[in-house]
Residue, then its C-alpha position, 0 to 999 in steps of 0.5 A: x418548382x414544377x409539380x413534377x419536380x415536386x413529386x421527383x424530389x419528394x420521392x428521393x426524401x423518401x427513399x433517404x428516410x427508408x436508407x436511414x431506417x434499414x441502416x439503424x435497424x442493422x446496426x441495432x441487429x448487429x450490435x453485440x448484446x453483451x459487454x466485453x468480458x473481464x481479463x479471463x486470467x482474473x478468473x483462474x485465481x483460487x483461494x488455496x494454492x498448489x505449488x507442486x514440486x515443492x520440497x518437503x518441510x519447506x520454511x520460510x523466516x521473518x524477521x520482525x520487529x516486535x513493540x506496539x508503543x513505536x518502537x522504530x521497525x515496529x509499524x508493519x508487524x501486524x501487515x506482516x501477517x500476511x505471510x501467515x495467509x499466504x501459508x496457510x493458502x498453501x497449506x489449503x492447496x496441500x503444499x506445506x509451508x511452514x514459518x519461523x518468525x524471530x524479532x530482532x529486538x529493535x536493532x541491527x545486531x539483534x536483526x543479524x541475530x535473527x538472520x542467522x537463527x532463521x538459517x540454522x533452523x533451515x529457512x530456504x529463504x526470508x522475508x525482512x518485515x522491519x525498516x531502517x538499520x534492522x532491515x539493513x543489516x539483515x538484508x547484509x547477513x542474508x547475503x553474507x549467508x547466500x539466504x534469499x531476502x525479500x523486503x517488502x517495507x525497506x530497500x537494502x543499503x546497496x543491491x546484491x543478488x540475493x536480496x530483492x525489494x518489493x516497496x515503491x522506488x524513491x523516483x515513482x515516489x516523486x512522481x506520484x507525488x507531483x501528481x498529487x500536487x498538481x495545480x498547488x502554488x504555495x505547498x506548506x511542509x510540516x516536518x517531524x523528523x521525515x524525509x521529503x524529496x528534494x524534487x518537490x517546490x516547498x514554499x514555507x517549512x515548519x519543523x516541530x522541534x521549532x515549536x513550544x509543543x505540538x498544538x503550536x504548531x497545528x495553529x502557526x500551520x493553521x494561519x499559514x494556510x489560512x484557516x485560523x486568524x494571526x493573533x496581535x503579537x503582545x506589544x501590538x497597540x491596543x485595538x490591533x486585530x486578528x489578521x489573515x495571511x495574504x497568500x495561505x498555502x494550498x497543500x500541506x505535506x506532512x511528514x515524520x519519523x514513524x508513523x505514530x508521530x505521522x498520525x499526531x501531526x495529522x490529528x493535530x492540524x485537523x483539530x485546528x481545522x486545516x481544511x486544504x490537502x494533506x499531503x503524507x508521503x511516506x507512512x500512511x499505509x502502515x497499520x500504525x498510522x490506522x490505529x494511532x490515528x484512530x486513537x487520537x479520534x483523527x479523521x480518515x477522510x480525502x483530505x488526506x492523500x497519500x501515494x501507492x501501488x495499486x496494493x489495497x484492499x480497494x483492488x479487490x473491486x476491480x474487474x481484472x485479473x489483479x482486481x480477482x487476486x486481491x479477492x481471493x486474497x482477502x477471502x483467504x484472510x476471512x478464512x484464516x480469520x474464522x478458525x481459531x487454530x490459526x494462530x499469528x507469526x509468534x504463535x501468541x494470539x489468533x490470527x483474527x486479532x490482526x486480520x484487519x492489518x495483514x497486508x499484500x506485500x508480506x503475503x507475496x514475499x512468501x509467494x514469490x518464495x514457494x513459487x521459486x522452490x517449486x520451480x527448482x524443486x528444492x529448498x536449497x537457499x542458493x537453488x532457491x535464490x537463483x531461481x526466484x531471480x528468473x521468475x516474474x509472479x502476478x495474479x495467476x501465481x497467487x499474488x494479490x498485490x501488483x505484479x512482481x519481476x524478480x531479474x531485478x533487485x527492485x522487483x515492483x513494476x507498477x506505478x504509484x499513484x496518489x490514493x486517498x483516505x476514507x473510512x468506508x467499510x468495504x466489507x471484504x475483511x472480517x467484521x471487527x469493531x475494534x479495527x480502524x476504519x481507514x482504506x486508501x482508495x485510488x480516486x477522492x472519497x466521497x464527502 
């Protein structure tokens, strides 16, 4: 190359390096300095609530199923304490709301007793806090009575107009549970009496009642997913020695009748050392798994998966709207935590003692409807139930959990998801030695 072309090419290099450098230096000026805000709504989201045009002497019935030794219905009444926190926001914001609790026993007859005491004392609308056939049959009676029922914790035996459900559908169950299960071959179902959906690929089952007592069948589940040793049957020859299966499970679902017996069954293979995934479908996010597990000293780890909305107190970290109506939700439930005054549903312990278990779902029922007898101005139960079929609420209504569209009978959007345990305090409730420690979160806890 000529010195000439020399200089010609070692003038345009320069040239590209000086083009480069501007380039940067402009895109660096131009960059915005700051992140992108969070969702503005979230930000609107108050710990009191107004709900102007609401009627005076404004009540809202529960119904629940009270029993602290397993009585069926019984595991979500201390997350129905809720209801009182939604109240009580309310009542900060200058809109009374009152509630009337009545506990239908334990059975369909006492539950269609409560219903219909709820609507002689003037309820404009009630929140079912049961399961099974007391739920039913109160959702039945509602409707019979023209009385909006929300069920936060069971579906009613068939739609109708009046009763709405805020649970999970069977289908989004599935399909979270498919999630949950991906990439697992050999799934092992250990069964006390619950209900598993038929969608789901189960190699082997093992049902309790097939065992001499509960610690059979933790060590024959334990052998099945490889974590313990077969023993030689008793006529094995002399010198036979322990054996491994050749092809141990990858998953476990663990399923019950009731949360309690939930909890036994998970304790129990953890005490045999079962280290795969357990799967609990159904349950796990009542208050009675939390302190039954805890009793047993079971482990609240990420071994244990289960499937939810985005409901939890984890929510509250979230940087949304949903993520800030959590938060005002369970500053609330420190609130009512710290005055003494404020008393549970029944009126017969302070609210502290359950402020641990108050959950979401029985705080948006009573959401859901005040904002409906404030729309229609008036606490007729016909008024109240066709307005509150016209309404959808979220964050900027009050509610703490997912958003809820009440034009249809199964109100929940949202889908589920696989969430799994972790006893991680996240310190947003009140500090209680004696509460479980046991939080579901939407991502694997750290070990």
């Amino acid at each position: 190359m000529s010195s000439r072309n020399r200089l010609i090419a070692l003038i345009g290099a320069g040239i590209a390096i000086v083009v480069a450098a501007v380039t940067t230096v402009s895109v660096t000026l131009t960059r915005p300095q700051t992140a992108p805000r969070p969702d503005p709504v979230a930000a609107t989201v108050p710990v009191a609530l107004n709900a102007q045009g609401l009627p005076q002497d404004f009540t809202v019935g529960i119904v629940l199923t009270l029993g602290q030794t397993g009585e069926p219905g019984s595991e979500y009444n201390r997350a129905a304490q809720g209801a009182r926190v939604a109240a009580q926001r309310f009542t900060q914001g200058g809109a009374a709301v009152a509630l009337s609790a009545e506990n239908d026993g334990g059975t369909a007859d006492g539950a269609r007793a409560a219903v219909r005491k709820l609507a002689e004392q003037g309820a404009s609308g009630i929140v079912v806090t049961t399961t099974g056939a007391q739920a039913r049959a109160a959702a039945q009676t509602a409707q019979e009575l023209g009385l909006p029922a929300i069920l936060p914790y069971a579906e009613p035996s068939e739609p109708a107009d009046t009763t709405w459900t805020t649970g999970p559908s069977g289908a989004s169950v599935e399909a979270a549970l498919e999630t949950a299960l991906d990439g697992k071959g050999r799934v092992l179902l250990v069964n006390d009496g619950g209900q598993v959906p038929a969608s789901v690929q189960i190699a082997k089952t093992l049902n309790l009642n097939g065992f001499e007592d509960l610690t059979a069948l933790a060590q024959e589940a334990a052998v099945q997913t490889g974590d313990q040793l077969r023993q030689p049957a008793e006529d094995a020859p002399a010198g036979a020695k322990p054996t491994r299966v050749a092809k141990p499970a990858d998953a476990v679902i663990v399923s019950a009748a009731t949360p309690q017996r939930l909890a036994r069954l998970v304790q129990a293979l953890q005490a045999r050392d079962v280290s795969v995934p357990l799967v609990l479908p159904d349950g796990a996010g009542s208050p009675a798994f939390a302190s039954t597990l805890a009793d047993l000293d079971g482990t609240a780890s990420g071994q244990l998966v289960s499937v939810a909305p985005a409901e939890g107190d984890a929510t509250a970290l979230q940087q949304d709207a949903q993520g800030r109506g959590m938060s005002a939700y369970l500053s609330a439930v420190r609130l009512a935590a710290g005055d003494p005054d404020i008393t549970n549903l029944t009126g017969d312990a302070p609210f502290a003692a359950d402020a641990w278990a108050a959950d979401s779902r029985s705080h948006d029922a009573v959401v859901a409807l005040v904002r409906a007898a404030a729309v229609a101005g008036s606490g007729d139960p016909s008024e109240v139930g066709a307005t509150l079929r016209t309404l959808a609420i979220g964050p900027g209504e009050g509610a703490a959990g997912p958003a809820l569209d009440f034009s249809r009978p199964a109100a929940l959007t949202a889908q589920v998801r696989p969430v799994y345990a972790s006893p991680q305090d996240l310190g947003l409730r009140p500090a209680d030695e004696d509460a479980p420690r046991l939080v579901w979160v939407p991502a694997p806890a750290s070990p």
